[in-house]
N, C-alpha and C positions, 0 to 999 in steps of 0.2 A: 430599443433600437441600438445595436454598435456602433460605436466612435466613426469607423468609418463610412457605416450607411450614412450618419446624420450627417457628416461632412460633403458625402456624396452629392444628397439631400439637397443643402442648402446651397451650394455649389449651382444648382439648378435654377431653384427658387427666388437663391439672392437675397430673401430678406428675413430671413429668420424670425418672423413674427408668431410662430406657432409655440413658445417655451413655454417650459412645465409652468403650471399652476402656481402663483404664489402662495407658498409654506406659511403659515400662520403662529409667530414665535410665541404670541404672548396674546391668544386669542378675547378672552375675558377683559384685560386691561385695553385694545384695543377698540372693543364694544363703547367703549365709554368714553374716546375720543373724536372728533370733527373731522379730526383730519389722518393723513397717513404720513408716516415717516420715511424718509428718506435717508439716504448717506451722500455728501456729497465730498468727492473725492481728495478736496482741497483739503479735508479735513486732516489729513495724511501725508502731505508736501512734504514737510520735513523727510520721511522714514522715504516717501520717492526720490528727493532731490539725494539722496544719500545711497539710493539705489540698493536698500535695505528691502523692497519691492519695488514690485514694476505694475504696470500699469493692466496684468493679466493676473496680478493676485490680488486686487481690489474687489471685485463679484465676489470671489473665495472667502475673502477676508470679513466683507459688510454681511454675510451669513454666519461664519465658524464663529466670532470673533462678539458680532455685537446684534446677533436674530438680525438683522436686517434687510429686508428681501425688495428693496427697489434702490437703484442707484444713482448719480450723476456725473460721469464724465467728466475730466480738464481736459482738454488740446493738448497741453502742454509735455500731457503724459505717453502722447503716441501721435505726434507731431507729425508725422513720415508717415501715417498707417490710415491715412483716413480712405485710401482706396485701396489699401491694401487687402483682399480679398481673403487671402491663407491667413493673414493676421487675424483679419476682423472674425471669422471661422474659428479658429481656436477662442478668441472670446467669446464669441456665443454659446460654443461647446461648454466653456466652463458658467458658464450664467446656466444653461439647461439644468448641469450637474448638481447646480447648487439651488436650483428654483429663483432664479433670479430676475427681477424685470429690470429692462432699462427705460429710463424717465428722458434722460436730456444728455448735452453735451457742453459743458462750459469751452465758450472760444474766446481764444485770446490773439493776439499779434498777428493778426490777416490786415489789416487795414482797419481804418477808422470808419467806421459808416458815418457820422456826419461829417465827414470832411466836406469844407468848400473849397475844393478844389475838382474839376471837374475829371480830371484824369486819374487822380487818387481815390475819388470815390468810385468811380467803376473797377479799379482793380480790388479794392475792399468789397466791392460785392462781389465778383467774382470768385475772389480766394473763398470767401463764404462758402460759394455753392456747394464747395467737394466736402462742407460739414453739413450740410443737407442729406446730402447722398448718404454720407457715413452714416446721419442720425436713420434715416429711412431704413440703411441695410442691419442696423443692430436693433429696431427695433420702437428705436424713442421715437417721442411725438415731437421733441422740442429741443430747438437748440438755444442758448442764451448769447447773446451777442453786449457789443459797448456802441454805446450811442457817443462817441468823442468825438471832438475834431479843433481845429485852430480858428479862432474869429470871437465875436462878439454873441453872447447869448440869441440875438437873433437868426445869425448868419446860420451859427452851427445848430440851431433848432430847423434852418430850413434846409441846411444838409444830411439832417438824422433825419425829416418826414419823406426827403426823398431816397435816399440812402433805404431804410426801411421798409417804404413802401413796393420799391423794387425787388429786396432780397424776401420780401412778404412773400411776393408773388411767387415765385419761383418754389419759395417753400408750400404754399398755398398749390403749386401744383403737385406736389410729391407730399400732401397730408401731414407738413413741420409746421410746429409753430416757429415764429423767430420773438424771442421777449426779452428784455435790457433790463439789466440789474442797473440800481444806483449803484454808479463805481467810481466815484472822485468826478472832479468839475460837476459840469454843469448838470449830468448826470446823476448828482447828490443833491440836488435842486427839485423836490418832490412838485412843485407847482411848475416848472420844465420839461420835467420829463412827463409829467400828467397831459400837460398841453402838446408835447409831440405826439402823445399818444392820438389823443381826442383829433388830432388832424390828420393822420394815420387814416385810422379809423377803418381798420380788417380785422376781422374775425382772428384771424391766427398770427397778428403781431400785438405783444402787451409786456407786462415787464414781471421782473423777480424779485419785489421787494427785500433789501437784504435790513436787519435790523440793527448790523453796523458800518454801514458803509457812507454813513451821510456829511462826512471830508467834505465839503465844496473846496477850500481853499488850503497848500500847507506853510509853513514857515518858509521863506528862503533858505535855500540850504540845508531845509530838516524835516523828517518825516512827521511833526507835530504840527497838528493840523491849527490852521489861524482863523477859519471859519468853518461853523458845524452847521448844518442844517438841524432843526430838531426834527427826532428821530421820530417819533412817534405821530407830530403832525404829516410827517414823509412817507408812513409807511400807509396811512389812513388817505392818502393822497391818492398813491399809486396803486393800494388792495382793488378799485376797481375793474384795473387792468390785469389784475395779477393771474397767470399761469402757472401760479407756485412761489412760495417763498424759500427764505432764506434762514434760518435762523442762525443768525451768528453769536457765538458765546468765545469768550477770551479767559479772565479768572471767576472764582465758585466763591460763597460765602461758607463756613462751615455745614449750616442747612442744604448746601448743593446749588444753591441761587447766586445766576450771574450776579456780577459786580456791578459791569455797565449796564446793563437793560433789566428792565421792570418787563417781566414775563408776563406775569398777568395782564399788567397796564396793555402791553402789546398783543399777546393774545385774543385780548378783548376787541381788541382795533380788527383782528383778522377775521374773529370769527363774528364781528359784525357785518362786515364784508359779504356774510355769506360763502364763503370761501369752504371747501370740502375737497380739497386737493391735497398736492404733497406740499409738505413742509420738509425741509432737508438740511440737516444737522452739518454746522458748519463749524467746527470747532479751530481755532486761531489763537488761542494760549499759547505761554512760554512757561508758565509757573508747573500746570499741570502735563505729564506724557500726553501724546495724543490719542492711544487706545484711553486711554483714562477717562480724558477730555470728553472725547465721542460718548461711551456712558455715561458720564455725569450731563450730557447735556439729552441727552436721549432721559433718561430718569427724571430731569427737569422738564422736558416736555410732555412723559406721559404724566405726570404730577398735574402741571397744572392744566392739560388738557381732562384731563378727567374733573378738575376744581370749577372747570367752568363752562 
């Protein structure tokens, strides 16, 4: 099909859900994993905030650059483009080009979904919606949202089941998931955020366990965290909810094994779970480049995904 047919095409259709076949980089080492690999786009903030790429050579790049043929989105990166149709269209085109599937969309800065406040939490669901839409018209099942908001553990756990269960629905009509990463506060609180779940309680809202993200509380004044959730009993919490994970890696040991997280240890927690979804490489080093970063933690995963 020509560039312009498909554009034509989909111009019609709206949602682009018919793309090539995903390409199979590394078919044998694959066979012997649980799960699928992903790329999630944060992986690469740096090289985007620096405008070194843009937010349409991410598909390109998680193929040429590191096999990688399923992706996940930041808002952050095409902030202005979420209805933007001619946009979203040349994204597709080049996902087509490159055999690319889309998984999800990380959102950020729309609103708090547990906010208690009753006028700030309806414009937070709203702002959501137009990343529904977006996720629907590229493709993905799932969007990842934050379960934040101001109040006491209780308040803000009954501003996220309402919060959530609203933007559920909605996604719930247009076939998205909506699933919350632990992302600081209370949200790093695996027995919190497990418990907003369980009262949720829909099929297409659950979370993304990240394997470093379990900050509950930081210093005054400084990005060093004064209380940790532990990670492993968090992530073992939230695997029943889970629509996919996170794996978050920062620095390597000379064998290639993160520094913070016991892989195996974690691993084990996921794929006890039962869990056969994506797992999505989130690399957030400063010691190592981040093309590097992204390898070495892809290499650590099919490693010990094959060891166990």
């Amino acid at each position: 099909m020509k560039r312009r047919d498909f554009l034509h095409q989909i111009a019609y259709t709206g949602a682009g859900l018919a793309l090539a076949p995903l390409a199979n980089f590394d078919l044998d080492s694959r066979k012997k994993l649980f799960f699928e690999i992903s790329l999630a786009e944060w992986s690469l903030h740096n090289a985007l905030f620096k405008k070194e790429m843009t937010n349409l050579d991410f598909p390109v790049m998680a193929r040429k650059e590191f096999g990688i043929g399923i992706v996940e989105y930041v808002n952050q990166f095409f902030k202005d483009k979420a209805r933007d149709t001619t946009y979203l269209n040349e994204l597709l085109m080049r996902c087509k080009d490159n055999g690319i599937k889309n998984h999800l969309i990380m959102i950020d800065g729309e609103g708090d979904l547990g906010s208690t406040t009753k006028a700030e939490l309806d414009k937070a669901i709203e702002q959501h919606k137009q990343w529904i839409e977006c996720a629907k018209y590229l493709g993905c099942a799932t969007i990842r949202v934050n379960a934040a908001g101001k109040g006491t553990a209780e308040e803000v756990a009954k501003g996220a089941v309402e919060g959530l269960s609203r933007l559920g629905e909605y996604g719930a009509s247009m076939g998205i998931n909506v699933i919350v990463e632990n992302h600081g506060g209370y949200s790093s609180n695996g027995k919190w955020l497990s418990g907003v779940m369980k009262q949720v309680n829909m099929k297409n809202v659950g979370t993304l366990p990240d394997f470093g993200n379990f900050c509950v509380t930081r210093k005054a004044g400084s990005w060093n965290c004064a209380e940790e959730y532990d990670r492993y009993l968090g992530v073992e919490e939230l695997m029943p909810f889970a629509k996919g994970v996170s794996a978050k890696t920062h620095d390597f040991d000379a064998e290639g094994n993160d520094m913070l997280v016991d892989y195996v240890k974690m691993m084990k927690i996921v794929k006890k779970a039962k869990f056969k979804g994506y797992v999505g490489i989130e690399y957030e080093g400063s010691k190592t480049p981040e093309k590097e970063g992204i390898k070495k933690t892809k290499a650590l995963l099919e490693k010990v995904g094959a060891m166990i």
